[in-house]
C-alpha positions in Angstrom: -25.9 10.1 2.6 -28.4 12.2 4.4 -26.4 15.4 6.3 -27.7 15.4 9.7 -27.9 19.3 11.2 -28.0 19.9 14.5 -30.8 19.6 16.6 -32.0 21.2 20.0 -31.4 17.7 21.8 -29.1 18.6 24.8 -25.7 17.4 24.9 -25.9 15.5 27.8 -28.6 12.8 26.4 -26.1 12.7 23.0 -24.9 9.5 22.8 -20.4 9.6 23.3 -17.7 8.2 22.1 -14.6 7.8 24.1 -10.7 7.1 23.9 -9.8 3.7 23.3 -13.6 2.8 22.6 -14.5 0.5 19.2 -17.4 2.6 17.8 -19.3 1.1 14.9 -20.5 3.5 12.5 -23.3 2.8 10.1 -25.1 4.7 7.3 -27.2 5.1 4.0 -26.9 6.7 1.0 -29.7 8.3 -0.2 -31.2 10.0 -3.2 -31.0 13.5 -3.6 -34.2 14.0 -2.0 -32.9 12.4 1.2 -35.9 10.0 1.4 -35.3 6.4 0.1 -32.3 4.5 -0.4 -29.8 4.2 -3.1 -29.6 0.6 -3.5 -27.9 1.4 -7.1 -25.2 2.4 -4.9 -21.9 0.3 -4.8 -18.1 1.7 -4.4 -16.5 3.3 -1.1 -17.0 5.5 1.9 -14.4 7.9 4.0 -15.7 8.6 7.3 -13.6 11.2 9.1 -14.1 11.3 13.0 -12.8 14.8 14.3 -12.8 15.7 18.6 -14.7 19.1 19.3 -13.9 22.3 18.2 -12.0 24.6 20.2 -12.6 27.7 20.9 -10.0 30.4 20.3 -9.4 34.5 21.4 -7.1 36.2 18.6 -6.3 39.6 19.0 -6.1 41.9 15.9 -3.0 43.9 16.5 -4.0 46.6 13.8 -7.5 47.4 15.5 -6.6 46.0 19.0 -10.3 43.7 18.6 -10.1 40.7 20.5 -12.3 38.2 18.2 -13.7 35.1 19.4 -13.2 32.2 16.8 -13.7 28.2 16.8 -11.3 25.7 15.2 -12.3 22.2 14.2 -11.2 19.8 16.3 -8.6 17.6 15.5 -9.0 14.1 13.7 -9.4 11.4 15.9 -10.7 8.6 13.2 -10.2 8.4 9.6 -11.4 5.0 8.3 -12.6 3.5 4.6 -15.2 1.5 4.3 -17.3 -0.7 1.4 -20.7 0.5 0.5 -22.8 -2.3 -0.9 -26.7 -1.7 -2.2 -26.4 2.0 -0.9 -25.5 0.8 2.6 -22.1 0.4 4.7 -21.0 -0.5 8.0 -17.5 -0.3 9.8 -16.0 0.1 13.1 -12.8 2.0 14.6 -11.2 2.4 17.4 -10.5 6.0 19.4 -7.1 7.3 20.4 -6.0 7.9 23.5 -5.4 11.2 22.7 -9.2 12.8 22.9 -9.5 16.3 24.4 -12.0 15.1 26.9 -14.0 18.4 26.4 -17.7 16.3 26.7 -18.4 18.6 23.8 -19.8 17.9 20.7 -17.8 16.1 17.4 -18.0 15.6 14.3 -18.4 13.3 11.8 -17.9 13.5 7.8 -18.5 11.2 5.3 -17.7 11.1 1.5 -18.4 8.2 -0.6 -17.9 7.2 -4.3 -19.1 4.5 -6.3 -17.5 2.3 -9.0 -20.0 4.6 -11.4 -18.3 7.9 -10.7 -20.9 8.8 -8.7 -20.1 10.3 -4.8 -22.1 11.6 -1.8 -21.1 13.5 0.9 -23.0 13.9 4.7 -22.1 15.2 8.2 -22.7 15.1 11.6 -22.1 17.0 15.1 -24.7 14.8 17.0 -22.7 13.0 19.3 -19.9 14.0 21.9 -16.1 13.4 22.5 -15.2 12.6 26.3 -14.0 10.1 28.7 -11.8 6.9 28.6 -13.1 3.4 27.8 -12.5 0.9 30.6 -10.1 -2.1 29.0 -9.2 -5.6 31.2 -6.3 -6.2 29.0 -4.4 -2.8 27.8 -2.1 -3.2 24.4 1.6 -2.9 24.7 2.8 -3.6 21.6 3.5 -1.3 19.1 2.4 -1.9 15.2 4.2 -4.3 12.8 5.8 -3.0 10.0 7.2 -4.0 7.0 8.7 -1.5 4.5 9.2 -2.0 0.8 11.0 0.3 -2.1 8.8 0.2 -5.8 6.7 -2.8 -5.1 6.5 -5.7 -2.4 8.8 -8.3 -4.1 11.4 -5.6 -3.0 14.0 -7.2 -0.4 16.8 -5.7 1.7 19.9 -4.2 -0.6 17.9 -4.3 -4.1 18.3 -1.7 -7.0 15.6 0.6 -7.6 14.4 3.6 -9.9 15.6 7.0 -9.2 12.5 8.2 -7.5 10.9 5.1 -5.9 7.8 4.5 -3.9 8.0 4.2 -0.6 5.6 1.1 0.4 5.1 1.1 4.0 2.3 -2.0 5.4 1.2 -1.7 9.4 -0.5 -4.0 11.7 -2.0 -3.5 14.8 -4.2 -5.6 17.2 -5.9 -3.1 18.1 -5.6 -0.1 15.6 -3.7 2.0 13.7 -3.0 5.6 15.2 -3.5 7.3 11.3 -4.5 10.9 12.7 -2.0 12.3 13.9 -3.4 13.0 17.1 -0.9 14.1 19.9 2.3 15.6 19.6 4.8 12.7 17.4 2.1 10.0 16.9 2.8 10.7 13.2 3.4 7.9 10.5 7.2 9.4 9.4 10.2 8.1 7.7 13.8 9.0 8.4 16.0 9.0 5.3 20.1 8.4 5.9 20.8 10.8 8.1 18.5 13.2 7.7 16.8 14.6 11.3 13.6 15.8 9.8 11.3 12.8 8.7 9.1 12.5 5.9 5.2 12.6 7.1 3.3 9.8 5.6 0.4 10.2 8.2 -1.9 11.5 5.2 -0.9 8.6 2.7 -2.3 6.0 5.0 -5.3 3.9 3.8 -6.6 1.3 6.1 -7.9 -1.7 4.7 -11.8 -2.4 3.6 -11.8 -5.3 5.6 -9.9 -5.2 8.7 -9.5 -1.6 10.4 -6.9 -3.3 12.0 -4.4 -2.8 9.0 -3.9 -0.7 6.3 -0.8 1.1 4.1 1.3 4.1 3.2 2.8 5.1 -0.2 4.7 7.9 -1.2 7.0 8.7 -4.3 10.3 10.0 -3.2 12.6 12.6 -5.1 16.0 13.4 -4.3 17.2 11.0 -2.8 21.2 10.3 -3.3 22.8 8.1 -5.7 24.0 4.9 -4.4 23.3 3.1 -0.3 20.4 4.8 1.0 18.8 3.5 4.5 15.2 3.9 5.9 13.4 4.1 9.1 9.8 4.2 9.7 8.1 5.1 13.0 4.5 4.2 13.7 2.1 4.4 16.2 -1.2 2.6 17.5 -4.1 4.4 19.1 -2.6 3.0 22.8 0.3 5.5 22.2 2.8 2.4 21.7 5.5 3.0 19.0 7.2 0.4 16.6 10.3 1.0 14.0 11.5 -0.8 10.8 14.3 -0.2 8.5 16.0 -1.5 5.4 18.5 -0.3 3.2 18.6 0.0 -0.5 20.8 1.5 -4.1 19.8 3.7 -6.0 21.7 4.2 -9.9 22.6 7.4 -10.7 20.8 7.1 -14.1 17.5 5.9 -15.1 18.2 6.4 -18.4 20.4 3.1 -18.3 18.6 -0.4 -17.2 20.4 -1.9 -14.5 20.1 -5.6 -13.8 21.7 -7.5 -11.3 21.2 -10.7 -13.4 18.8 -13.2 -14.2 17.1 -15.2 -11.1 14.9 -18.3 -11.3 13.1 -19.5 -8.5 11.8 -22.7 -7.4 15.3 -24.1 -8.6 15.3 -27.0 -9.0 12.0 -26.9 -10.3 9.2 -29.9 -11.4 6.5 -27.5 -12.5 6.6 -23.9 -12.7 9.7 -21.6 -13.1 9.9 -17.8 -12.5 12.1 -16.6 -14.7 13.2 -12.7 -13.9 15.3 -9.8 -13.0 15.7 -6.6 -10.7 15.7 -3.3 -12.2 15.9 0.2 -12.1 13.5 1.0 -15.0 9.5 2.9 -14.7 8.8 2.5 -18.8 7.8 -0.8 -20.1 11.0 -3.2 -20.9 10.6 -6.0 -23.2 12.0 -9.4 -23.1 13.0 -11.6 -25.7 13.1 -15.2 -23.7 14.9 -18.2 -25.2 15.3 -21.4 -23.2 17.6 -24.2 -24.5 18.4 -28.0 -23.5 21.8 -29.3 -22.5 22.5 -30.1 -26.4 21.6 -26.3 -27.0 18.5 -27.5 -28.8 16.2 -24.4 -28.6 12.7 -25.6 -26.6 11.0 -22.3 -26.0 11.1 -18.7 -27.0 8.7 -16.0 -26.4 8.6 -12.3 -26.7 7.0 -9.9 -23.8 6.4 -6.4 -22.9 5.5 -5.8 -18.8 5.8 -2.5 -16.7 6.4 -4.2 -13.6 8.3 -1.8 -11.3 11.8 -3.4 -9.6 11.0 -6.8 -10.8 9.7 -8.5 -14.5 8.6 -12.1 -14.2 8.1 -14.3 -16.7 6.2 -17.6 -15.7 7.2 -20.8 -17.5 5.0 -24.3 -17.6 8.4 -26.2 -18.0 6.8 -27.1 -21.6 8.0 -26.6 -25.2 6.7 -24.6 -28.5 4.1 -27.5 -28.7 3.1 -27.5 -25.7 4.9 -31.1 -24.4 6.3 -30.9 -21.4 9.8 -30.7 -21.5 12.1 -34.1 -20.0 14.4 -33.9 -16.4 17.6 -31.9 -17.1 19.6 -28.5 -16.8 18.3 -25.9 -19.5 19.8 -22.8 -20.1 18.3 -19.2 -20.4 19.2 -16.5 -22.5 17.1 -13.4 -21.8 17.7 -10.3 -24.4 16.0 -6.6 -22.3 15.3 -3.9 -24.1 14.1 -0.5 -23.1 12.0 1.7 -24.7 14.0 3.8 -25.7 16.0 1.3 -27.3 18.9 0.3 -25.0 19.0 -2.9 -23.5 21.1 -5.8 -22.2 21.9 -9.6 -22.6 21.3 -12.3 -19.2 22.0 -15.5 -18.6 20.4 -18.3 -16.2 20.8 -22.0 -15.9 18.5 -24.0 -14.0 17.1 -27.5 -13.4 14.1 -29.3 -14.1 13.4 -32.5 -12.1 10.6 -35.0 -11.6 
């Protein structure tokens, strides 16, 4: 990616960018040189879109100097996007909050490649200022769904004893992921608590579609037992949206906790998930046994997974020779061990039908 310096073209020919306004970025990357194209080039680009700098008087209260200083303007875009044959090409969508100065931005861009390789490029020829004229305004704030260690996480479940926070947001329009103006963070409230966990920096919006995107973040400390969670987001029209669900926590990771075995479709023709919730980050093993009404023994398997919250095992509703099992209940015995040794016994019955 070529950086672009300035250059003695006046501001007021640059070409602007303005709140609320879709702007479509494109680019190259290029060798080091910075004369033909890196078509070798395949991976991802992080274009960060910052209003202009401001200018700032401190006073030195040892020498009693006044100096004149300029801060970077704050972020107003920060957006992934694919790179493919050493080119890329994405769009995004300004905030409303701009600071209208007509002065110049600037725009930084660091890609990497599925090769370890990266690139990095800048440029300040373009300038912040003015409001984009919209027929239909948004009104409705983002849609959010929040999930604790993975996305097959619902409402009330165990978790570990640090989980990850998985927050997913939607927005016709776009995401407000900068931070710009005073609250438009992405935060969670935990419990009670009045100060709120910042996840403004852990948002990724998608490849695809600018429009969406996600936030993780590992929590510590949290308390043993109920815990509750409310997320507050905001999209670049300055409209707000909140979500919150509730969760346990064990006070020992050290112990698996289950909440029993679950099998799902059931009754079932095909396919059966056969699984449990648990509390456990280090890989659990399984020893599966499924038996017939007449405790006849039709399938047994051993497995090792380190699926957070929730191990699956997928059955074909077919035996150790690979016949597919007749229309009854069957029973399942599933024996969980930890690595470290301790474990437990759970049961499941379920039905097979035609």
């Amino acid at each position: 990616m070529p950086v672009i310096t300035n250059t003695n073209v006046p501001d007021s020919i640059l070409p602007r960018i303005k709140a609320l306004q879709t702007v479509t970025v494109s680019g190259t990357i290029r060798t080091g040189s910075l004369q033909s194209l890196d078509d070798t080039f395949n991976g991802t680009v992080l274009v960060t879109v910052k209003d202009s700098d401001i200018d700032l008087k401190v006073k030195d209260p040892i020498d009693d100097v006044t100096h004149s200083i300029k801060e970077q303007g704050s972020i107003l875009a920060r957006s992934t996007f694919q790179v493919k044959n050493g080119k890329f090409n994405g769009s995004f969508v300004v905030p409303k909050d701009i600071g209208f100065t007509n002065k110049r931005g600037r725009m930084i861009g660091f890609a990497y490649s599925t090769d370890d390789i990266t690139a990095k490029g800048s440029t300040t020829t373009f300038t912040v200022g003015g409001i984009e004229s919209v027929s239909e305004p948004d009104t409705i704030g983002p849609t959010i769904a929040v999930y604790l260690d993975n996305r097959t996480f619902i409402p009330g479940n165990m978790v570990r004893r640090n989980p990850l926070l998985i927050v997913d947001l939607f927005d016709n329009t776009a995401i407000n992921a900068t931070g710009a103006g005073i609250g438009h963070n992405i935060e969670a409230w935990f419990n009670t608590d009045r100060i709120p966990v910042d996840l403004t920096e852990e948002y990724q919006a998608d490849l695809t579609d600018a429009r969406k995107g996600t936030a993780q973040k590992r929590m510590f400390n949290l308390k043993t037992g109920t815990n509750t969670v409310r997320v507050r987001a905001w999209d670049v029209w300055n409209n707000y949206s909140e979500a919150e669900t509730y969760f346990r926590l064990a006070d020992n990771d050290s112990v698996l906790i289950s909440e029993g075995l679950f099998v799902y479709p059931n009754p079932t023709n095909a396919e059966a998930n056969i699984g449990f919730i648990h509390n456990q980050s280090l890989p659990t093993r399984a020893e599966i046994r499924i038996f017939d009404m007449n405790g006849r023994l039709v399938k047994q398997e051993n497995i090792e997974k380190q699926e957070l919250h929730t191990w699956t095992y997928r059955w074909n509703c077919k035996d150790e020779y690979d016949a597919s099992v007749p229309v009854g209940t069957y029973h399942c015995i599933m024996n969980v061990q930890q690595s470290n040794g301790q474990g437990t016994v759970l049961y499941g019955t379920f039905i097979i039908s035609k």
